[in-house]
VOMIPA-727747 format. One record per residue (C-alpha): residue number from 1; residue in one letter; x, y, z. Coordinates in steps of 0.02 Angstrom, whole numbers, plus 50000, padded with zeros to 5 digits. Last residue first. Layout:
BEGIN
NUM|A|X|Y|Z
...
***
This chain:
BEGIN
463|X|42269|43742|52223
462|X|42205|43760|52397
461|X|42171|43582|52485
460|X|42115|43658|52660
459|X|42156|43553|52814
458|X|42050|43518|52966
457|X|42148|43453|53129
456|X|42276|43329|53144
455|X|42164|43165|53125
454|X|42089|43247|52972
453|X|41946|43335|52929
452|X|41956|43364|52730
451|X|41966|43513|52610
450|X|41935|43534|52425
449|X|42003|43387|52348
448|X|42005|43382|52160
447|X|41961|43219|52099
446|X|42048|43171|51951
445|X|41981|43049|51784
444|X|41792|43061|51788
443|X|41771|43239|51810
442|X|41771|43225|52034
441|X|41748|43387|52148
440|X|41811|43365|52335
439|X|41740|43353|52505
438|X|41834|43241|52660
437|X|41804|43148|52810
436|X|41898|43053|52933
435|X|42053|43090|52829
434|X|42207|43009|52923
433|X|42363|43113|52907
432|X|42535|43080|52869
431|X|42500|43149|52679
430|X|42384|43285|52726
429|X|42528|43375|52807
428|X|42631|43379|52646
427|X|42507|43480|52558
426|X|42416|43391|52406
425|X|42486|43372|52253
424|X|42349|43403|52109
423|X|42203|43301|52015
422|X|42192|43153|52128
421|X|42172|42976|52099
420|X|42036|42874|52165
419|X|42075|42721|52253
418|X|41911|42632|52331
417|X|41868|42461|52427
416|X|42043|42470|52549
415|X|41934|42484|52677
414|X|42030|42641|52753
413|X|41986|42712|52593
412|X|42123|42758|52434
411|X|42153|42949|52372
410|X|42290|42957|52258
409|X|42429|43057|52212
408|X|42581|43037|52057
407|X|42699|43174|52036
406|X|42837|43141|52120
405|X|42847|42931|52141
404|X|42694|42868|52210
403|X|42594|42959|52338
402|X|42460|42900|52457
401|X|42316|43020|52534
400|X|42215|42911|52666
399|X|42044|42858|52711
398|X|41876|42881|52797
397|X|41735|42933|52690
396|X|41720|43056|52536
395|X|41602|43158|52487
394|X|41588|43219|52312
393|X|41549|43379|52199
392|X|41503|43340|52028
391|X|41576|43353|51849
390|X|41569|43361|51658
389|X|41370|43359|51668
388|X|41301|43278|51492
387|X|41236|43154|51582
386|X|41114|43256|51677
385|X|41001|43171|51776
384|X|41114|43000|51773
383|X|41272|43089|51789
382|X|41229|43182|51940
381|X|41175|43045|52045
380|X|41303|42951|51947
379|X|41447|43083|52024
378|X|41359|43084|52205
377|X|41367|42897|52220
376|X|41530|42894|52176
375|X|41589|42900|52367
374|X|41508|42773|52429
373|X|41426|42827|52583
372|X|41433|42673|52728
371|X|41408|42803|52851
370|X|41453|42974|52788
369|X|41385|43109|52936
368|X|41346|43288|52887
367|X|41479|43380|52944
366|X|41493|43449|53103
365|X|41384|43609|53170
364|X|41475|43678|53319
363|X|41480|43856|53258
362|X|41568|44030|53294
361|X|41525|44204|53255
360|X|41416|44175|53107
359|X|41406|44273|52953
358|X|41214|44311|52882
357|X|41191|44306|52707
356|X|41041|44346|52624
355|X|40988|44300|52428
354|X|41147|44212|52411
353|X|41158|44143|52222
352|X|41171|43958|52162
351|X|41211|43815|52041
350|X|41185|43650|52111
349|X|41007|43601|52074
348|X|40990|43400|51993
347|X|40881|43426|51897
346|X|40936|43594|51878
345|X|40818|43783|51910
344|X|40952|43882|51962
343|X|40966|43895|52156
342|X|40929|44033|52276
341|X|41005|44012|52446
340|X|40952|44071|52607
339|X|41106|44122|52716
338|X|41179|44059|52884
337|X|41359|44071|52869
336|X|41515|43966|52895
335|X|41688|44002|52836
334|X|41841|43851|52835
333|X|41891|43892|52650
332|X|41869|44089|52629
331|X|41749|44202|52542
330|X|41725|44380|52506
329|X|41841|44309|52363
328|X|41964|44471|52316
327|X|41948|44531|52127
326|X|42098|44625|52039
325|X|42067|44725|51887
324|X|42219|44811|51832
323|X|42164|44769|51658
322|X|42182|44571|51656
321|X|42058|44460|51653
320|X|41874|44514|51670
319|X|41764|44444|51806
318|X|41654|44282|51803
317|X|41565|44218|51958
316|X|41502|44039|52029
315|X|41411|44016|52185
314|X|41411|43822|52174
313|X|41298|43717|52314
312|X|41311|43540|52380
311|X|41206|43454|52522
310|X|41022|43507|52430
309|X|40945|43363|52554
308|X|41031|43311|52681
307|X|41001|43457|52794
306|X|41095|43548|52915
305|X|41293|43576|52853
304|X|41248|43626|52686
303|X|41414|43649|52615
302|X|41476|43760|52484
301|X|41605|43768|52359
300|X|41655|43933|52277
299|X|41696|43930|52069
298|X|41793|44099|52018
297|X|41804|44109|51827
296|X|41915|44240|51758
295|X|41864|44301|51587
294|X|41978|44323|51430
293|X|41894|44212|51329
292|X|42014|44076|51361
291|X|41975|44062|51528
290|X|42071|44112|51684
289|X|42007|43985|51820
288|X|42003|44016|52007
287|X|41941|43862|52142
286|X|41831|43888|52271
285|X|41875|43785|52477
284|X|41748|43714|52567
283|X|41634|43863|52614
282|X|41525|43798|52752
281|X|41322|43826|52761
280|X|41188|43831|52878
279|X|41015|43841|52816
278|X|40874|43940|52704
277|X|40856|43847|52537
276|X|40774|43925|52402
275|X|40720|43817|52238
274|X|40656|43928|52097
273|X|40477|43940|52055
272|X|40402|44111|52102
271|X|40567|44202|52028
270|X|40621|44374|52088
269|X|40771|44307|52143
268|X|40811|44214|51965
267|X|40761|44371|51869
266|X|40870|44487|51968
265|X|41011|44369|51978
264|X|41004|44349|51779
263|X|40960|44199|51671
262|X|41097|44107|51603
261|X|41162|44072|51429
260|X|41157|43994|51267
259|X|41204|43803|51281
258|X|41232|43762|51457
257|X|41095|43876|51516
256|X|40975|43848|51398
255|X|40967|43646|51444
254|X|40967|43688|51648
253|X|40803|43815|51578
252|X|40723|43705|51475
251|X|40659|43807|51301
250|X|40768|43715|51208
249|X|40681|43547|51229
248|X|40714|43407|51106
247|X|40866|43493|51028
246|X|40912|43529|51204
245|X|40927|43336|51241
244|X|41004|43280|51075
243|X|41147|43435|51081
242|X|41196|43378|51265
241|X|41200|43209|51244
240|X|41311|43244|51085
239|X|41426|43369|51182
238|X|41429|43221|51315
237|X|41488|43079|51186
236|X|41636|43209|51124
235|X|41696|43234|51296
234|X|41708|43046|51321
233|X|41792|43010|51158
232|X|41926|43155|51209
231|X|41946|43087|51390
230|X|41950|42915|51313
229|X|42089|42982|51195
228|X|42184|43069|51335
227|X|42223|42913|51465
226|X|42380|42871|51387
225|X|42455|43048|51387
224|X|42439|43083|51556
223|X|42288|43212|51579
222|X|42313|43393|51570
221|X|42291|43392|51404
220|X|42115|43348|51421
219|X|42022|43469|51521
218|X|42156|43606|51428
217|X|42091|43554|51254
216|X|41912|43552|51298
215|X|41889|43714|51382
214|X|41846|43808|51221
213|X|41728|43677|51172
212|X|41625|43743|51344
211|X|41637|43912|51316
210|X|41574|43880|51145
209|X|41398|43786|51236
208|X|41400|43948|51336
207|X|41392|44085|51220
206|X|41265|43994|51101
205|X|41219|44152|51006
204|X|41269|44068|50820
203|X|41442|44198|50784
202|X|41488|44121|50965
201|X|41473|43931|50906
200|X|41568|43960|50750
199|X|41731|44037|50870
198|X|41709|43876|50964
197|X|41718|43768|50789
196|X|41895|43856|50763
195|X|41943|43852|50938
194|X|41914|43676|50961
193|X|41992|43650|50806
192|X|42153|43760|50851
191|X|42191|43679|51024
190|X|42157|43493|50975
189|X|42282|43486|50815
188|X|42393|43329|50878
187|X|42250|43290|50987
186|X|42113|43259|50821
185|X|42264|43178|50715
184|X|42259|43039|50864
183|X|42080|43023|50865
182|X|42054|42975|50682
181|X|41987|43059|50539
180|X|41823|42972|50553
179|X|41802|43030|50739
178|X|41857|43221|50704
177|X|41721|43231|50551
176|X|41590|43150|50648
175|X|41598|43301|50784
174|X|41599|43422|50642
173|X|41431|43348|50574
172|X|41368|43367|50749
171|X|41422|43551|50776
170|X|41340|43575|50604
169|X|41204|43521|50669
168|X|41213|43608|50839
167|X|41254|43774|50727
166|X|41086|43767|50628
165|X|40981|43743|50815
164|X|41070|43886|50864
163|X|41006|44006|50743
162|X|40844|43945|50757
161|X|40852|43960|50947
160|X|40924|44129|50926
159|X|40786|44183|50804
158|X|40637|44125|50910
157|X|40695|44202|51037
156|X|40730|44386|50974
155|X|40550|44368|50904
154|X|40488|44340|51075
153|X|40576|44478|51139
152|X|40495|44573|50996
151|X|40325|44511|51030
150|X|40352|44559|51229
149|X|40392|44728|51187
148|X|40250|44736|51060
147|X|40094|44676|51199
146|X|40222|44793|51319
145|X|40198|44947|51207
144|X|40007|44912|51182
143|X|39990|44891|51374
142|X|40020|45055|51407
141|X|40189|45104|51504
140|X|40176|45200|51661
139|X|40277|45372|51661
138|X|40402|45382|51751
137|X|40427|45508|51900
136|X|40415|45377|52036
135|X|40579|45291|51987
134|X|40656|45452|51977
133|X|40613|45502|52171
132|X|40780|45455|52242
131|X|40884|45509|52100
130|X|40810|45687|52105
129|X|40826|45712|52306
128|X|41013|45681|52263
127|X|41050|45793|52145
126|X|41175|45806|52014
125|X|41206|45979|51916
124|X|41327|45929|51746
123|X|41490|45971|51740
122|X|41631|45970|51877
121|X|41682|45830|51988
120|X|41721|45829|52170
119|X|41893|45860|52245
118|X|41833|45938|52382
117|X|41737|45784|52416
116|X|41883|45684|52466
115|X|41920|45822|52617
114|X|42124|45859|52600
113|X|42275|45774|52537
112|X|42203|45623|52609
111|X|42338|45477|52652
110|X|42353|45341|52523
109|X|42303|45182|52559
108|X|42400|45032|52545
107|X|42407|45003|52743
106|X|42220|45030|52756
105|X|42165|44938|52630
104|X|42226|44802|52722
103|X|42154|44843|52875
102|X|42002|44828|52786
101|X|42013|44650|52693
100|X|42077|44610|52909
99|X|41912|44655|52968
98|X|41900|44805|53088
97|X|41792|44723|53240
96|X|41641|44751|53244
95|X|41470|44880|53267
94|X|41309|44846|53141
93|X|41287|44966|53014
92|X|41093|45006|53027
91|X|41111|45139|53176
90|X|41199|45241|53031
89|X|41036|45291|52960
88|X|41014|45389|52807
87|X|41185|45445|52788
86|X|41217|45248|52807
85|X|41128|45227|52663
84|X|41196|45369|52560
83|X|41390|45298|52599
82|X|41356|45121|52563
81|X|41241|45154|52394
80|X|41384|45283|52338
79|X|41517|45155|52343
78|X|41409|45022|52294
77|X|41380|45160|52137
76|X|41557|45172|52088
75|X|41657|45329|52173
74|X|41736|45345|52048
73|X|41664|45258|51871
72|X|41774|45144|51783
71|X|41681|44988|51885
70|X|41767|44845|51896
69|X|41688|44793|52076
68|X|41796|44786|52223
67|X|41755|44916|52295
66|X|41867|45082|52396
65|X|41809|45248|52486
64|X|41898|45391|52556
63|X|41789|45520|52619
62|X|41876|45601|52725
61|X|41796|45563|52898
60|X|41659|45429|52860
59|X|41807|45319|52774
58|X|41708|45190|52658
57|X|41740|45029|52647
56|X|41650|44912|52491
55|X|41662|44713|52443
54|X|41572|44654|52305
53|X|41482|44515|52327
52|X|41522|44341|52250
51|X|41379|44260|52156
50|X|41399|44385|52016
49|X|41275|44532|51977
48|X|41306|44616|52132
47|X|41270|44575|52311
46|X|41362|44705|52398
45|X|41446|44658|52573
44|X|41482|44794|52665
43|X|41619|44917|52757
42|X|41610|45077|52863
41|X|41770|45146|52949
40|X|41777|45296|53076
39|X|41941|45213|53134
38|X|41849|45237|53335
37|X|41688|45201|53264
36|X|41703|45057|53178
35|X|41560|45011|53058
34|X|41490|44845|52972
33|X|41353|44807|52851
32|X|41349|44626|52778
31|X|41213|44551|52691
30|X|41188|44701|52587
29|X|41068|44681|52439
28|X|40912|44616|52565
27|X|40932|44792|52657
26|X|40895|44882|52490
25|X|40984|45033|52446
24|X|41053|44965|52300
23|X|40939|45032|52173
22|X|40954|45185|52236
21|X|41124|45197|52177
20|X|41112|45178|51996
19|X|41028|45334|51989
18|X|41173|45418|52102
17|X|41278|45344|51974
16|X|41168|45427|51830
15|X|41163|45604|51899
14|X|41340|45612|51872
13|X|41533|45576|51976
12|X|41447|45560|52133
11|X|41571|45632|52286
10|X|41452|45809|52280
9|X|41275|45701|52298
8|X|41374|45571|52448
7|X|41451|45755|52516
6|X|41257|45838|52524
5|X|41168|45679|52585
4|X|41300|45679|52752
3|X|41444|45591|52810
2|X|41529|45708|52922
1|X|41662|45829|52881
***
């Protein structure tokens, strides 16, 4: 059966997915948009409220459909959005190749016991024309219920920055408290007082500043015994740097992000102000975290590979641990795409969401060039805006990987002026090799290598 308005409004599980549809049916939300003919596969790119999209393939002849989101709902609404829009107009899916995240599917796919939307849901009416038009069909608001709307967001403000303000001094006092008792006692027990005072930190609204304690004990444990109390003193002197500076403006938005939380995608693309950057970029290699409070962190590395200016960008995401919820990057190291950026509003901006993506065939672009770059440069650049920053993307210039015994790695440059040691064990090939040029993310005590060019080709430093 073909791929029509009628099976997209029978496949909706309610009224309110195909509501949540329409929202997506903007060109701008899809920067991919794909079709086969022959498989009778369609598959997109779904900018959703992360900075990695959510993939979506739909199967025009049964109906079969798959995304990447956590949605509990079946078919989700990027499920629905793909199949409606391309009911609409299928000359907008662009022809290619099958992908190999599709031909996956593929295999684990179960075959159709029949058309998908014969199995549609019962209950409630749905219709189609209905969703489309509901945005038309409210009512305007008067400006007496947005003068009190705003009041009560202000209101809602003005109590979480009091209420944070209380916790930041008691977050101070506590600070104190692990210094006079000694450093030593403060490792033995570091797991359960970060957690304690992190715990304190959530009951005040500041989400992100206890997200931040939270990581303390595994930033530093990881470290060689001998080199953990200066780690400890040094995280210690940024929470204070931190707590000083948003003290004396909460209402900056880098500040309010690393103590409360983050504005949304929709705000920060609909913002007049924000920094957007249209060029060439390379994805250097992201790096998966499972936190402690039961999210996932997925960190992707880019590279602007035509302008010196805004080099660096971080698409960073958070999904749920756990639950049968599995995401796939819709990025890997070695990818280049021309896409206008949108980045956080930083002194030094780093943080970022794709407002348009467009993947490239093939590109000559090289890296930007290193010349006499010293490779700290980037970590004081960042340190001296923000010094409360726990670490910075960095460039590094000719050199080699050298190994000591199993477990210790460095970095060291072919002048000899630089050894930096490295956070993980790189592959073997990397070893032999000569690194013309290389990217990796620095904290002070490890660089993490991302991926380098090398005498034997380019390598990716996975971890």
């Amino acid at each position: 059966m073909p791929l029509t308005q009628s099976v997209v409004e029978s496949l909706a599980p309610d009224q309110a997915s195909l509501k949540a549809a329409t929202k997506l049916m903007k060109a701008g939300k899809w920067p991919l948009r794909q079709s086969d003919s022959v498989s009778e596969l369609i598959w997109g790119e779904c900018q959703g409220s992360g900075s990695n999209p959510y993939r979506v393939i739909v199967h025009t002849g049964d109906h079969g459909y798959k995304c990447t989101c956590p949605s509990r709902k079946f078919p989700c609404k990027h499920s629905l959005a793909l199949m409606w829009m391309y009911a609409d107009d299928s000359s907008a899916y662009t022809a290619a190749p099958v992908p190999d995240w599709v031909t996956d599917w593929l295999g684990r796919r179960r075959g159709p016991s029949g058309s998908a939307a014969a199995g549609k849901t019962q209950g409630k009416p749905k219709n189609i024309k209905a969703a489309a038009n509901a945005d038309d069909a409210k009512e305007p608001v008067d400006e007496k219920t947005l003068a009190r709307r705003a009041a009560a967001a202000e209101k809602r403000a003005a109590n979480t920055r009091k209420s944070v303000r209380d916790a930041t001094e008691e977050l101070k006092l506590w600070i104190g408290d692990q210094l006079r008792g000694g450093l030593p006692q403060f490792l033995d027990d570091l797991t359960d007082r970060c957690r304690r005072i992190a715990a304190r930190m959530v009951d005040a609204k500041a989400a992100a500043l206890a997200s931040r304690i939270d990581g303390i004990p595994a930033r530093v444990m990881e470290l060689p015994a001998e080199e953990r109390i200066d780690a400890t003193i040094a995280e210690l002197g940024k929470l204070v740097l931190l707590i000083q500076a948003w003290q004396a403006n909460p209402d900056d938005p880098e500040l309010h992000r690393s103590m409360i939380s983050s504005q949304t995608r929709d705000d920060l693309l609909s913002s007049q102000t924000a920094l957007r950057v249209k060029s060439t970029f390379e994805v250097l290699g992201d790096r998966i975290t499972t936190r402690r409070d039961g999210l996932v962190s997925q960190a992707t590395w880019l590279c602007n590979l035509q302008q010196s200016d805004h080099r660096f960008a971080l698409l960073l995401d958070f999904y749920p641990a756990g639950g049968g919820v599995k995401r796939n990057s819709a990025f890997t190291a070695g990818d280049r795409f021309d896409a206008e950026l949108v980045y956080y509003d930083a002194r030094q901006p780093l943080l970022a969401i794709i407002a348009e993506r467009e993947i490239l065939d093939a590109s000559v672009l090289p890296w930007p060039a290193v010349g006499g770059h010293d490779p700290y440069d980037d970590y004081v650049n960042y340190l001296n805006k923000s010094p409360w920053c726990l670490s910075a993307p960095m460039q590094m210039p000719e050199g080699r990987l050298c190994k000591a015994g199993n477990r210790r790695y460095w970095w060291q440059s072919s002048d000899g002026k630089h050894v930096i040691p490295l956070s993980t064990k790189p592959p073997l090939a990397a070893l032999g090799a000569t690194l013309t040029q290389a990217y990796g993310v620095w904290n002070g005590w490890r660089l993490d290598l991302l991926s380098a060019q090398t005498d034997v080709g380019w390598l990716s430093f996975d971890d």
